[in-house]
KOLTIKOL-488903 format. One line per field, with one value per residue: chain; residue number from 1; x, y negated, z of N, C-alpha, C in turn. Coordinates in steps of 0.05 Angstrom, whole numbers, plus 5000, padded with zeros to 4 digits. Layout:
BEGIN
c: c(A ...) .
k: c(NUM ...) .
n.X: c(X ...) .
n.Y: c(Y ...) .
n.Z: c(Z ...) .
ca.X: c(X ...) .
ca.Y: c(Y ...) .
ca.Z: c(Z ...) .
c.X: c(X ...) .
c.Y: c(Y ...) .
c.Z: c(Z ...) .
***
This chain:
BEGIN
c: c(A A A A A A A A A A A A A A A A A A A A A A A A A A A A A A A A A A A A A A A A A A A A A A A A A A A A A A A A A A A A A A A A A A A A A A A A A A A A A A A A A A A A A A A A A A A A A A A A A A A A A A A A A A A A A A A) .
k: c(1 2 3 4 5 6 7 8 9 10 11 12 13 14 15 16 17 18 19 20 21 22 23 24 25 26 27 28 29 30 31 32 33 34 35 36 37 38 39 40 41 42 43 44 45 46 47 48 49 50 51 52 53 54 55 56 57 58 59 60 61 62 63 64 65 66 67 68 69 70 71 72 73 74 75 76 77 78 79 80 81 82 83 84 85 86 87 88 89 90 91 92 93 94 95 96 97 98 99 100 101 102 103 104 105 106 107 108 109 110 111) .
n.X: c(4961 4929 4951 4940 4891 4833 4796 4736 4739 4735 4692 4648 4663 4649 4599 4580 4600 4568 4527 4528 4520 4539 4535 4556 4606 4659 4715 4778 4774 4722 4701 4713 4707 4654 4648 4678 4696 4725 4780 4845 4883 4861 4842 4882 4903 4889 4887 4889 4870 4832 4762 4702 4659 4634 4621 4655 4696 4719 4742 4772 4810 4840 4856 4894 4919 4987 5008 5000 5034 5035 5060 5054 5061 5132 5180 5230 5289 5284 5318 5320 5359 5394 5437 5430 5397 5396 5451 5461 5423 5459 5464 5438 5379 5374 5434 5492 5494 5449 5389 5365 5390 5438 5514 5541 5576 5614 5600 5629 5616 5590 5640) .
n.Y: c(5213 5256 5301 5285 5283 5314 5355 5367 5331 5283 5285 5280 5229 5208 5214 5184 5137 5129 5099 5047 4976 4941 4901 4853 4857 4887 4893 4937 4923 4911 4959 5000 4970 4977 5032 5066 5109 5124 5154 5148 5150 5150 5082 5060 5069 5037 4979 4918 4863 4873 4873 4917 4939 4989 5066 5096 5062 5050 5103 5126 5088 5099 5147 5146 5108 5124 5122 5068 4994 4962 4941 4933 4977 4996 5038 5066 5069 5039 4998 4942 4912 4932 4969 5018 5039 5003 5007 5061 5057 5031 4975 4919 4876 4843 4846 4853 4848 4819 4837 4802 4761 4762 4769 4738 4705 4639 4601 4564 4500 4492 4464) .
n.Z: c(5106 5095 5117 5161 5176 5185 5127 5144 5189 5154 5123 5171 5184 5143 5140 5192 5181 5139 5159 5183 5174 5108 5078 5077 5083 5119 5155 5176 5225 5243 5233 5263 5315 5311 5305 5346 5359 5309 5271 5293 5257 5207 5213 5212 5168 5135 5098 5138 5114 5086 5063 5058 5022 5021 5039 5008 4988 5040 5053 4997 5002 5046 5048 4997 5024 5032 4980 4966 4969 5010 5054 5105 5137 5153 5136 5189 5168 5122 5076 5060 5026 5011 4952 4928 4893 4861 4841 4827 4769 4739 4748 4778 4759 4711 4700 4667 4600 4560 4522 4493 4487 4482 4495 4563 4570 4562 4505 4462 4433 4367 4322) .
ca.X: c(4933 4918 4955 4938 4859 4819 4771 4724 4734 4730 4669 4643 4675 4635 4562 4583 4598 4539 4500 4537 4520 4567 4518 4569 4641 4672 4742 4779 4767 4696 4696 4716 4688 4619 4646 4698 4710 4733 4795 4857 4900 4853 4842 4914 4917 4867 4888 4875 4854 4809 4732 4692 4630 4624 4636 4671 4719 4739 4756 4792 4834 4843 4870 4912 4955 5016 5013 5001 5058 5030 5091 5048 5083 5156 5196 5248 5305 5279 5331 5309 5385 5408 5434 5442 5383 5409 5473 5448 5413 5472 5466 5412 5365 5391 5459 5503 5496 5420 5385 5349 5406 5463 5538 5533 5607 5613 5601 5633 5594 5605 5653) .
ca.Y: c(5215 5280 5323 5276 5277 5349 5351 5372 5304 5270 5299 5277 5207 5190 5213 5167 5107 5111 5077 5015 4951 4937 4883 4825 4873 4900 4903 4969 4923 4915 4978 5009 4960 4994 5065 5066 5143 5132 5170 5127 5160 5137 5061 5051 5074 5020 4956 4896 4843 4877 4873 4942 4945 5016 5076 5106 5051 5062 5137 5124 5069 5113 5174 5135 5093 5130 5105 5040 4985 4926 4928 4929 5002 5006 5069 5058 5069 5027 4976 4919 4899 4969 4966 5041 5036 4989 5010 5085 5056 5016 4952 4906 4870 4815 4854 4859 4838 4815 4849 4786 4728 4770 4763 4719 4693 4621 4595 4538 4492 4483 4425) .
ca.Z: c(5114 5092 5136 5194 5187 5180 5106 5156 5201 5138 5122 5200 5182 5121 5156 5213 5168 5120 5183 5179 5142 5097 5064 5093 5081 5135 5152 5181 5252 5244 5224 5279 5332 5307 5306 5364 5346 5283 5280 5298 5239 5183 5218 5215 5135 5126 5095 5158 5115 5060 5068 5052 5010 5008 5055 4991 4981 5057 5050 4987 5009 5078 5032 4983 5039 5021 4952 4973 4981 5021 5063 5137 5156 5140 5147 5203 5158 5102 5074 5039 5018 5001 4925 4915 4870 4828 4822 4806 4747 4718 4765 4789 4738 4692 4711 4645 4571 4560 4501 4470 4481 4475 4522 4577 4569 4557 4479 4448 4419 4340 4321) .
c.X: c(4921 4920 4942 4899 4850 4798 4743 4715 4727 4704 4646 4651 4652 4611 4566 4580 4576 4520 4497 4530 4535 4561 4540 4605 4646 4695 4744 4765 4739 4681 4694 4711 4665 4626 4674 4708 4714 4760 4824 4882 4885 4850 4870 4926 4900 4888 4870 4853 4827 4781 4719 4668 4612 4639 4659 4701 4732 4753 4775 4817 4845 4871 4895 4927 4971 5024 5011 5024 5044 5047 5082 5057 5104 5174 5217 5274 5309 5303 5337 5335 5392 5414 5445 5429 5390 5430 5478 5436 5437 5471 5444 5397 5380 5422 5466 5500 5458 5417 5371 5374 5436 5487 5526 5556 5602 5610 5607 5615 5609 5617 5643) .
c.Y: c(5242 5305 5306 5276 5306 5332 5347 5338 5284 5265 5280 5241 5189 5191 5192 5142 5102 5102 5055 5002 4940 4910 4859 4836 4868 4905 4918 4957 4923 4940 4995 4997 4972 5021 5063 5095 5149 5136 5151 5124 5136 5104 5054 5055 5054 4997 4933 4877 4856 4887 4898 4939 4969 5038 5094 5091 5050 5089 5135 5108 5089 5142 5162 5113 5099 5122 5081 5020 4961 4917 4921 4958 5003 5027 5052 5052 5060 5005 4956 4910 4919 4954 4996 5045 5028 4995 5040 5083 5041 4986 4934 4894 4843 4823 4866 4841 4841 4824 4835 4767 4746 4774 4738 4699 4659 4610 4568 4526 4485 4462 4421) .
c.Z: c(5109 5102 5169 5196 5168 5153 5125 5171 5179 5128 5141 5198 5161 5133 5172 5197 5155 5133 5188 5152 5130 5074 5062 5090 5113 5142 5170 5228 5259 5241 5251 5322 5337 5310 5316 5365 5324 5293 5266 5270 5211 5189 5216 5184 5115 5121 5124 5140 5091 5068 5050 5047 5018 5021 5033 4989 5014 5062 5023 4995 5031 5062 5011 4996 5029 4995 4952 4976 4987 5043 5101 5148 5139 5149 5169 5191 5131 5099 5053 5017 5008 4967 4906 4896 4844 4822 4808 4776 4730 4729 4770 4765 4730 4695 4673 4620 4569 4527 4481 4475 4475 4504 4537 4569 4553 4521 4481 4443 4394 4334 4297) .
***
């Protein structure tokens, strides 16, 4: 979001919005229903379902997409199954000797 929309447009973005009623929340479609030149970069870094109080909390949300994970843009070469992660760290979670029960390996039971 930050290389794709000018400070300047940002700027030009927030005057435009503080005209809208936001009395009733707003989502990014209502949003842009009412201001059809909002700029197609920041409507697309918008959360769909989340309702907007405040032209603030649409420009932050708009700016902090990329930190976001709600999982509605996925990289192309994203791979959900991949386990290079886990096996860079030492293997997936619950993977090994647990640190409150101990070995996993089968126990007797006392005679």
């Amino acid at each position: 979001m930050p290389g794709s929309v000018e400070p300047n447009t940002l700027r030009d973005v927030e005057r435009d919005l503080a005209h809208l009623d936001f009395s009733r929340g707003l989502t990014r479609d209502d949003i842009r229903r009412e201001r059809p030149n909002l700029p197609r970069a920041l409507y697309l870094d918008l959360p769909a379902s989340k309702r907007y109080f405040k032209v603030e909390d649409v420009l932050r949300d708009a700016l902090n997409a990329p930190n976001r994970a709600e999982g509605e843009v996925v990289r192309e070469d994203f791979d959900e199954f991949s386990s290079r992660g886990a096996e860079d760290d030492g293997g997936p979670a619950a993977w090994g000797e647990d640190p409150i029960v101990g070995t996993h390996a089968e126990q007797q039971p006392p005679s």
